[in-house]
MIDOSE-1310 file (N, C-alpha, C; in nm, 2 decimals, decimal comma, always signed):
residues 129
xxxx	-13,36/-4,54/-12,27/-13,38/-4,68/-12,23/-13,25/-4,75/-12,23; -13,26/-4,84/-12,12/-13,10/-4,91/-12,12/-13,13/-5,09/-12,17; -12,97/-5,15/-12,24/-13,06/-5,30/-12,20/-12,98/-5,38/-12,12; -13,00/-5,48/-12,16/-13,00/-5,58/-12,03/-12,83/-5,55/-11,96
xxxx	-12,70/-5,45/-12,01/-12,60/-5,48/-11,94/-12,60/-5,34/-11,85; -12,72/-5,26/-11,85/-12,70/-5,16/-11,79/-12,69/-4,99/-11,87; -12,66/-5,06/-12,02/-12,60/-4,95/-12,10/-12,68/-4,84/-12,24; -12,70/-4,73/-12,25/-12,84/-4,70/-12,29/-12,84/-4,77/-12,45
xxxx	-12,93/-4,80/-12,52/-12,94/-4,82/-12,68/-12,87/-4,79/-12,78; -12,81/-4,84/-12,89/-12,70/-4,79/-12,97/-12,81/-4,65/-12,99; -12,73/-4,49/-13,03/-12,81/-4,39/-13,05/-12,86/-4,33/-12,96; -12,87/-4,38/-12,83/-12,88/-4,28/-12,70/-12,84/-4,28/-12,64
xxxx	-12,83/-4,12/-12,55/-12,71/-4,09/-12,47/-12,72/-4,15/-12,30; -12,61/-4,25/-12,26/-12,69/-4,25/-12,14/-12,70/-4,19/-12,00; -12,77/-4,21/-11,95/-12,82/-4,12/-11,87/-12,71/-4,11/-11,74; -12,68/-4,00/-11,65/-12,63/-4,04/-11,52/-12,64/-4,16/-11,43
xxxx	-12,75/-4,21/-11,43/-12,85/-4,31/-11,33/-12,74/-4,40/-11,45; -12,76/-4,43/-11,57/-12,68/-4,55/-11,65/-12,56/-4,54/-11,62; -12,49/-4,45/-11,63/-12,34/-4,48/-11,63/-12,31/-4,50/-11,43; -12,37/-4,45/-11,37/-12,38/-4,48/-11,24/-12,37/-4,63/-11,23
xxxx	-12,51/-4,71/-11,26/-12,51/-4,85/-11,26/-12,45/-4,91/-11,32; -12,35/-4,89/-11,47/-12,27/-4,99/-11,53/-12,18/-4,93/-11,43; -12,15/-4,82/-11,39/-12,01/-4,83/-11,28/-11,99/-4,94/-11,19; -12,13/-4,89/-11,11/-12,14/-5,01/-10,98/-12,16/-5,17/-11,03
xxxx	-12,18/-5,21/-11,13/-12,16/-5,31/-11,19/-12,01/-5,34/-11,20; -11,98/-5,28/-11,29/-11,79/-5,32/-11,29/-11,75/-5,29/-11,22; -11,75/-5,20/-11,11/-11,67/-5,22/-10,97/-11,74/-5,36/-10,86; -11,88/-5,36/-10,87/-11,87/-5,51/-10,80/-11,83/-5,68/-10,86
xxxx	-11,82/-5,63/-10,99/-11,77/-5,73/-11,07/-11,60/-5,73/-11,02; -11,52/-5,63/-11,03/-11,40/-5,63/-11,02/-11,36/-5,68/-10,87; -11,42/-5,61/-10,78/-11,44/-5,64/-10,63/-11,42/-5,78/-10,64; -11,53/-5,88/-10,67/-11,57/-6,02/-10,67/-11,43/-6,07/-10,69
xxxx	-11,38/-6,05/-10,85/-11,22/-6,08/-10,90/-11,16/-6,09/-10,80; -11,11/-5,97/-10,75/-10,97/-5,93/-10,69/-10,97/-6,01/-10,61; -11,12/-6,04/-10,54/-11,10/-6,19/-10,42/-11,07/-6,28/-10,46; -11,16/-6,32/-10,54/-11,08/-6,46/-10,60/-11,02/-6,50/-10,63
xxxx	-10,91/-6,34/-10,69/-10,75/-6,40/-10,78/-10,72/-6,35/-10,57; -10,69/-6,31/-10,54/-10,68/-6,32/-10,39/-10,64/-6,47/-10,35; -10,73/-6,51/-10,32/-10,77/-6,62/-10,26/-10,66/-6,76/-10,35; -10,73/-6,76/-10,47/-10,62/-6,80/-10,57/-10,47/-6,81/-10,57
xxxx	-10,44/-6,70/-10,50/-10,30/-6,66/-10,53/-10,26/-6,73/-10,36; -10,35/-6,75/-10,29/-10,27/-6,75/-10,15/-10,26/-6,92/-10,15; -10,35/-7,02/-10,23/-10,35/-7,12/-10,27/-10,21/-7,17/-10,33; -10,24/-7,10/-10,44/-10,08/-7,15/-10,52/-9,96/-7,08/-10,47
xxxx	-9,96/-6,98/-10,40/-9,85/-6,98/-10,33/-9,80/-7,10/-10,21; -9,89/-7,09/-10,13/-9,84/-7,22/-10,06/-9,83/-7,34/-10,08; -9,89/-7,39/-10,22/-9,82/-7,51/-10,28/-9,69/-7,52/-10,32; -9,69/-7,36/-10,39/-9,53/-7,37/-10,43/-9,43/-7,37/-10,31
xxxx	-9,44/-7,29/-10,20/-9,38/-7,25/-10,09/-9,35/-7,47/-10,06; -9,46/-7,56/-10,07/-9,46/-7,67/-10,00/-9,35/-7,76/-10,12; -9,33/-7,73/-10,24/-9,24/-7,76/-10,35/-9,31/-7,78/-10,44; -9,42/-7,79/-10,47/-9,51/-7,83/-10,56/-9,49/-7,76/-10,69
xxxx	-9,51/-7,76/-10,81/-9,50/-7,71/-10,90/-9,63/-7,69/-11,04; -9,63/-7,57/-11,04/-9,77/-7,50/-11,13/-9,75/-7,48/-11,27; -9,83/-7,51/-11,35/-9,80/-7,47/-11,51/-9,94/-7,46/-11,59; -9,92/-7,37/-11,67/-10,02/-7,41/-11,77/-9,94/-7,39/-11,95
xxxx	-10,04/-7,38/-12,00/-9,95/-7,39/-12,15/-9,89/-7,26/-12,17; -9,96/-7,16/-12,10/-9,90/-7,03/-12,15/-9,83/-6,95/-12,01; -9,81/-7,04/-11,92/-9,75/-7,01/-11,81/-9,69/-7,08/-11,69; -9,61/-7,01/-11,60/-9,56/-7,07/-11,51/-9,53/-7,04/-11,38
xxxx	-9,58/-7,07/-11,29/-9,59/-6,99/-11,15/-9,45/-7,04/-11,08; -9,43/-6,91/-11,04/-9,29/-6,92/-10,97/-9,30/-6,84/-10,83; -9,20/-6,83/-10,76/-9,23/-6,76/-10,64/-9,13/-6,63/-10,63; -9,17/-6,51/-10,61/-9,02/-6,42/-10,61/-9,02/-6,36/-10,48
xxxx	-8,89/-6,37/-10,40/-8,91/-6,32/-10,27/-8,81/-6,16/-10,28; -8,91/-6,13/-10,21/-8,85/-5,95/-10,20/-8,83/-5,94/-10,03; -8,74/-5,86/-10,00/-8,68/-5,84/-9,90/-8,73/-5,68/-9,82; -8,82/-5,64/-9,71/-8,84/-5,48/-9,65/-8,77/-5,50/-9,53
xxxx	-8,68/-5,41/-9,49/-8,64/-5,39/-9,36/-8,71/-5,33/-9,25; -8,73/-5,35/-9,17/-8,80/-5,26/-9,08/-8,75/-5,28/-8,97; -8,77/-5,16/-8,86/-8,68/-5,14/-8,74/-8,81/-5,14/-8,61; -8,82/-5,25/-8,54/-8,93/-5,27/-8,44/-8,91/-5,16/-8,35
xxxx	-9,01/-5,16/-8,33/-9,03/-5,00/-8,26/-8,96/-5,02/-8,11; -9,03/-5,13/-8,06/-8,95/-5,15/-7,87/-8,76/-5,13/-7,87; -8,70/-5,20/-7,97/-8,60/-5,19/-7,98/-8,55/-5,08/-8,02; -8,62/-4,98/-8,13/-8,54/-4,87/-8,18/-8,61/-4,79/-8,05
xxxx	-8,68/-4,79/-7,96/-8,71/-4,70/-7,86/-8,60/-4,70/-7,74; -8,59/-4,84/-7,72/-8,49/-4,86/-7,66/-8,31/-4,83/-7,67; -8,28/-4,84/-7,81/-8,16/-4,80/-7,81/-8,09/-4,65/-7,87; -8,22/-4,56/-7,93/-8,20/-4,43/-7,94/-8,31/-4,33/-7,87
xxxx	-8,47/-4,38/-7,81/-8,48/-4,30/-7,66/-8,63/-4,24/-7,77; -8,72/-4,18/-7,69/-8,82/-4,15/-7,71/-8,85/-4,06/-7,83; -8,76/-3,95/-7,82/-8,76/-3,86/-7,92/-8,70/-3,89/-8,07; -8,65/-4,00/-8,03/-8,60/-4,04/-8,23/-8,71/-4,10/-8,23
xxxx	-8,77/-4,22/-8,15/-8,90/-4,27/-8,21/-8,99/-4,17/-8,23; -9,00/-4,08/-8,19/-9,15/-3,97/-8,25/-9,10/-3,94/-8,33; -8,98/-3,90/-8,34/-8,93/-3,84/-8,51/-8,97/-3,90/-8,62; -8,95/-4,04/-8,60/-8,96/-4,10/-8,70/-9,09/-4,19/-8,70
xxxx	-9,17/-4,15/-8,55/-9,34/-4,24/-8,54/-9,37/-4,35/-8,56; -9,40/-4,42/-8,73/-9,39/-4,57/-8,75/-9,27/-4,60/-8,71; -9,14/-4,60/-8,71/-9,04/-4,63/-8,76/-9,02/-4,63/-8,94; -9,06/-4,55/-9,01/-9,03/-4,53/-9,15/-8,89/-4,59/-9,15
xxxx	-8,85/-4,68/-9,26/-8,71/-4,75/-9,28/-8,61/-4,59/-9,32; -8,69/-4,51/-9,46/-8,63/-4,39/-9,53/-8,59/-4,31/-9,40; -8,69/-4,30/-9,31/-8,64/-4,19/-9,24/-8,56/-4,17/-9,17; -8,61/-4,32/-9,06/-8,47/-4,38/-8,96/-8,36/-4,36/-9,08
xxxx	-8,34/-4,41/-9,19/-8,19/-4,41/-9,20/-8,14/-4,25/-9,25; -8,26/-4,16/-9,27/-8,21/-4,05/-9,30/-8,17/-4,00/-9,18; -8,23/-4,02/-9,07/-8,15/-3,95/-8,92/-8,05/-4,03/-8,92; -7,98/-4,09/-8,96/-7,86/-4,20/-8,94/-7,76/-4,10/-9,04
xxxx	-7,77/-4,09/-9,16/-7,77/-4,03/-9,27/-7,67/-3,89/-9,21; -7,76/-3,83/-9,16/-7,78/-3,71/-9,14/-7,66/-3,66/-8,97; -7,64/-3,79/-8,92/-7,56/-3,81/-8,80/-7,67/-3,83/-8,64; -7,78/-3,77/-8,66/-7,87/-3,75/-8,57/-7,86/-3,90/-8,47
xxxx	-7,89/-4,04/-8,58/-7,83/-4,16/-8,51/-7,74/-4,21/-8,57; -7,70/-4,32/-8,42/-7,55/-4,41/-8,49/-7,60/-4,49/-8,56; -7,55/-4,46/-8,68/-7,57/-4,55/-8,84/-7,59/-4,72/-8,79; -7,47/-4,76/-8,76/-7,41/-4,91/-8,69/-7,49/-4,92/-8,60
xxxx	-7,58/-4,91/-8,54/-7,68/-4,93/-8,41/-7,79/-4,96/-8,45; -7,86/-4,90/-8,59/-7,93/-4,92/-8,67/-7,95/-4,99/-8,75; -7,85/-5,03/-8,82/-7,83/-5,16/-8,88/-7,86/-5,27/-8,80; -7,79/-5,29/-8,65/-7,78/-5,39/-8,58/-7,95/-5,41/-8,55
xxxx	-8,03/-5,28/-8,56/-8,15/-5,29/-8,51/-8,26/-5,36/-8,64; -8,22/-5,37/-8,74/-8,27/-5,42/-8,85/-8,38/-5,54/-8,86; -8,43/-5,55/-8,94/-8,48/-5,67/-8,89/-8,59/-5,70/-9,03; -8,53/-5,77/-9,14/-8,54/-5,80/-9,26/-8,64/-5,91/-9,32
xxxx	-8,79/-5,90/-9,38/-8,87/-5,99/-9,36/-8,91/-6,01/-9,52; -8,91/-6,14/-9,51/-8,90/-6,19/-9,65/-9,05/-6,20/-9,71; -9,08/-6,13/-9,82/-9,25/-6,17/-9,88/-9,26/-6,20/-10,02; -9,35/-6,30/-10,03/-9,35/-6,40/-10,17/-9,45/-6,34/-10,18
xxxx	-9,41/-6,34/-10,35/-9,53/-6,27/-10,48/-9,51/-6,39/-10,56; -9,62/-6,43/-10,58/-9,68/-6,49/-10,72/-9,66/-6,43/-10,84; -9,56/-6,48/-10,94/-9,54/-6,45/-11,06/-9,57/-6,50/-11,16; -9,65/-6,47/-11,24/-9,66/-6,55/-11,39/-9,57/-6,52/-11,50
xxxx	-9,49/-6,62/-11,54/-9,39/-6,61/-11,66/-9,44/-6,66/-11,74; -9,44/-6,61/-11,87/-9,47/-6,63/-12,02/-9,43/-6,73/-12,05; -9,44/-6,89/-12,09/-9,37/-6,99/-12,14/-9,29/-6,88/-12,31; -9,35/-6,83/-12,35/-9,30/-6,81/-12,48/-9,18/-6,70/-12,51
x	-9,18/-6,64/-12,40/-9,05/-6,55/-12,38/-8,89/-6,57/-12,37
């Protein structure tokens, strides 16, 4: 017998069917979350992004920007030719520079082909640290 959270009686073992349904419970419980702190996070990001500023007593939202290179595919098709783009298919940043790397392409042409896109994470800092 299970009770009301899904989970069998202290002293019984629970069943497949139980541990199935407390799964599907905490996975749609967590699901629900992840949107919310989702949705949440795209909120106070763009206040912060507008200068606004976030606090609570045990914390402080800041914004940290991280930097991915990537190499647009029309351009890198254009200036090393069909067969390096299938080599490298997405344009992988590792790979393109490992054919660079490697001599296969000109390093300096590659670079020029760059194209560097900035993305904000929401961080929470510890006031107490």
């Amino acid at each position: 017998m299970t009770d009301a959270t899904g989970s069998a009686e202290p002293g019984e073992t629970p069943t497949l069917s139980d541990l199935l349904e407390r799964y599907a419970t905490i996975r749609d419980t967590l699901q629900g979350l992840e949107v919310e702190r989702d949705e949440l996070a795209g909120l106070i990001k763009a206040a912060l992004l507008a200068g606004e500023h976030a606090e609570t007593e045990l914390y402080r939202a800041t914004l940290k920007t991280s930097r991915r290179v990537e190499y647009p595919l029309d351009r890198f098709r254009e200036t090393f030719g069909d067969a390096a783009a299938l080599e490298v298919a997405s344009i992988d940043r590792k790979k393109a520079e490992a054919l660079a790397k490697a001599g296969d392409l000109d390093g300096e042409r590659l670079k020029d082909l760059a194209v560097v896109r900035e993305v904000q994470a929401l961080v929470l800092q510890p006031k107490t640290i």
